[in-house]
N, C-alpha and C positions, 0 to 999 in steps of 0.2 A: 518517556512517553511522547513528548514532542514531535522525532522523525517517526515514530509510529503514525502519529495522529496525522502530519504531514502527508505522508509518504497515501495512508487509505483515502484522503480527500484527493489528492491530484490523482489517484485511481482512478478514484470514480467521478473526479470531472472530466476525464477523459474518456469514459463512456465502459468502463471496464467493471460495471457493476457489480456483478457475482467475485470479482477478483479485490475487489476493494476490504472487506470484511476480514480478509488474509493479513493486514497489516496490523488490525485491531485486536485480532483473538488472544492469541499468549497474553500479551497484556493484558487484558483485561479478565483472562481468567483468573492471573495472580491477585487480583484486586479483592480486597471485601466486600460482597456484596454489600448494594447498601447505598454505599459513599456516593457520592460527587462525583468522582473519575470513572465507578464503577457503572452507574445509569449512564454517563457523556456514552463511551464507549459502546456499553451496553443497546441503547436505546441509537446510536449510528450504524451498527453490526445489524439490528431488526429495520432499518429506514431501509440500508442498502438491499436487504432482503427483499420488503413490501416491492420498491422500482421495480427489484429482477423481477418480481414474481408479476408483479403486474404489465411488464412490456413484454412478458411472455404468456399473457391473459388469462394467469391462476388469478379471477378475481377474485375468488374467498380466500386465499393463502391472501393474496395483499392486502384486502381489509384486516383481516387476523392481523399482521402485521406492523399493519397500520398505528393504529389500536394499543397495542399493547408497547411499539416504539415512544408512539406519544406519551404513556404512562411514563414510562422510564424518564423521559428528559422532562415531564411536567417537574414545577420546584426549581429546576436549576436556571441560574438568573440570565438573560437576555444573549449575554455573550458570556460565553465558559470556556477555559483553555484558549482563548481567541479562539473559539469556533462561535460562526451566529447558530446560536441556538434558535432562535424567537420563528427569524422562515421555514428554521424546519418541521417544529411545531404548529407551524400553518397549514406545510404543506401535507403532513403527516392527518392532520384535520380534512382537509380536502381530497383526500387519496380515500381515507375512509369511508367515506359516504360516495364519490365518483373516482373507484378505480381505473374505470375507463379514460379517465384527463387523460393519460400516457397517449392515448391513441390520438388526440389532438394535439398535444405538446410536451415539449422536454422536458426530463423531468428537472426538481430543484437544481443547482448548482449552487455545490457546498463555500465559503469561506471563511478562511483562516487571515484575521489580522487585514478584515474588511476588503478580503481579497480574492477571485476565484482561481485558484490554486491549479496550476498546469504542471503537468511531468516536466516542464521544460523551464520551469522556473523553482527547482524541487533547491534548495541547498545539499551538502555532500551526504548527512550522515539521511536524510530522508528520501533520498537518491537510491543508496547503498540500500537500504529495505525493500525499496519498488525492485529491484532488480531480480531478486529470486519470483518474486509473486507473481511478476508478470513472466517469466520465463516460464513457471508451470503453467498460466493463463494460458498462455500463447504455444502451446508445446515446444518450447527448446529445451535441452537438455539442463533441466536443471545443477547437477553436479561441477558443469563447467561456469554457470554462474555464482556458484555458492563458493568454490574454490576461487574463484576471479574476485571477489565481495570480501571473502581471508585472506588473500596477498593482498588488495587494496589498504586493508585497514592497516594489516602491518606494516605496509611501506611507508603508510602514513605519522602512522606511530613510531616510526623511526625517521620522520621528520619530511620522507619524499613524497613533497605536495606536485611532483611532475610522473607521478608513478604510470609507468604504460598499464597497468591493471585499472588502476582508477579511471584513466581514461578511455577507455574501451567501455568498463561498466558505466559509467555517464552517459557516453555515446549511444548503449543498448537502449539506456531510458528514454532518451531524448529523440532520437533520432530513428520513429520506427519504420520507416521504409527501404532500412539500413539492416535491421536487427539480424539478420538470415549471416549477412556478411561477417558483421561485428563480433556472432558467438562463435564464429568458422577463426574470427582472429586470436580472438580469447582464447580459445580452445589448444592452437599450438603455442601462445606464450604459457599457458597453463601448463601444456608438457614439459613444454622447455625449462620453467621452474622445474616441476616435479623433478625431471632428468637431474638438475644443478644438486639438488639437496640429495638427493639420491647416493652421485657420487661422493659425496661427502661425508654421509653418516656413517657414522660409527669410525671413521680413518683414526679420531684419534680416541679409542676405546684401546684399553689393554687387551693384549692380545692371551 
């Protein structure tokens, strides 16, 4: 849950609202309704919601959302998961009653571990999550980052923390005035694996 939880807050402190809810979902549907983990989630998935809705001036979608985000995270203690709960609940309070704030100011900016959390200060495995999200956010082809995110992890997992896959997908996250370039790179180390395993499979199958 952690690079989940990571990975949706440096989303959407980077302004990618609508796209932030994308790292939360699977998670959180597995969960029991109910629980602790299930409201944090649950009730960050409706906050992100109420912002989009509202800096796109659905002001009854924001208030509804508003509203009912605040239910979900009422109960849970001030900071949860190292996330500050207590401003969002404030601001979820004051979005309520003036949806219109968004039109004079930004909206909250989330922290994790007293911190507001940048795509460029993501650790690896909450890195690895932003990179599909934001590629469907953003229209790149996602297939070449999803394959780029599986050779990452494998290379990893077989100990190569200098893996050219990992670094290119970090680079995507980090560095987005790059990103156009970076899936053009991705894209033919991507083949060029595919090619390598290709010629390989099956060689030593019985004939």
């Amino acid at each position: 849950m952690r690079g989940a939880l990571r990975a949706g807050i440096a989303i959407y402190n980077d302004g990618y609202y609508h796209a932030a809810h994308d790292a939360w979902e699977d998670h959180w549907l597995g969960l029991e309704a109910g629980t602790d983990d299930e409201r944090l989630l649950h009730g960050l998935i409706q906050f992100t919601a109420a912002v989009y809705h509202a800096r796109n001036r659905n002001w009854e979608g924001a208030v509804g959302l508003a509203e009912s985000a605040g239910e979900y995270l009422e109960g849970l203690p001030d900071t949860y998961r190292n996330v500050a709960v207590a401003p969002v609940r404030e601001f979820l309070a004051t979005l309520g009653t003036d949806p219109e704030v968004l039109e004079r100011r930004r909206p909250l900016t989330l922290e994790y571990e007293g911190q507001a959390l940048s795509l460029e200060r993501l650790d690896v495995e909450a890195t690895l999550v932003a990179a599909g999200i934001l590629a469907e956010e953003l229209g790149f082809e996602e297939a070449v980052l999803e394959q780029g995110v599986e050779y990452a992890r494998s290379d990893l997992s077989a100990g190569n923390e200098t893996s050219q896959f990992l670094a290119l997908v970090v680079d995507f996250v980090r560095e987005p005035e790059r990103r156009a370039l970076i899936v053009d790179r991705l894209e033919a180390h991507v083949e060029r694996r595919q090619t390598r395993e290709a010629d390989v499979e099956g060689l030593f199958d019985p004939s």
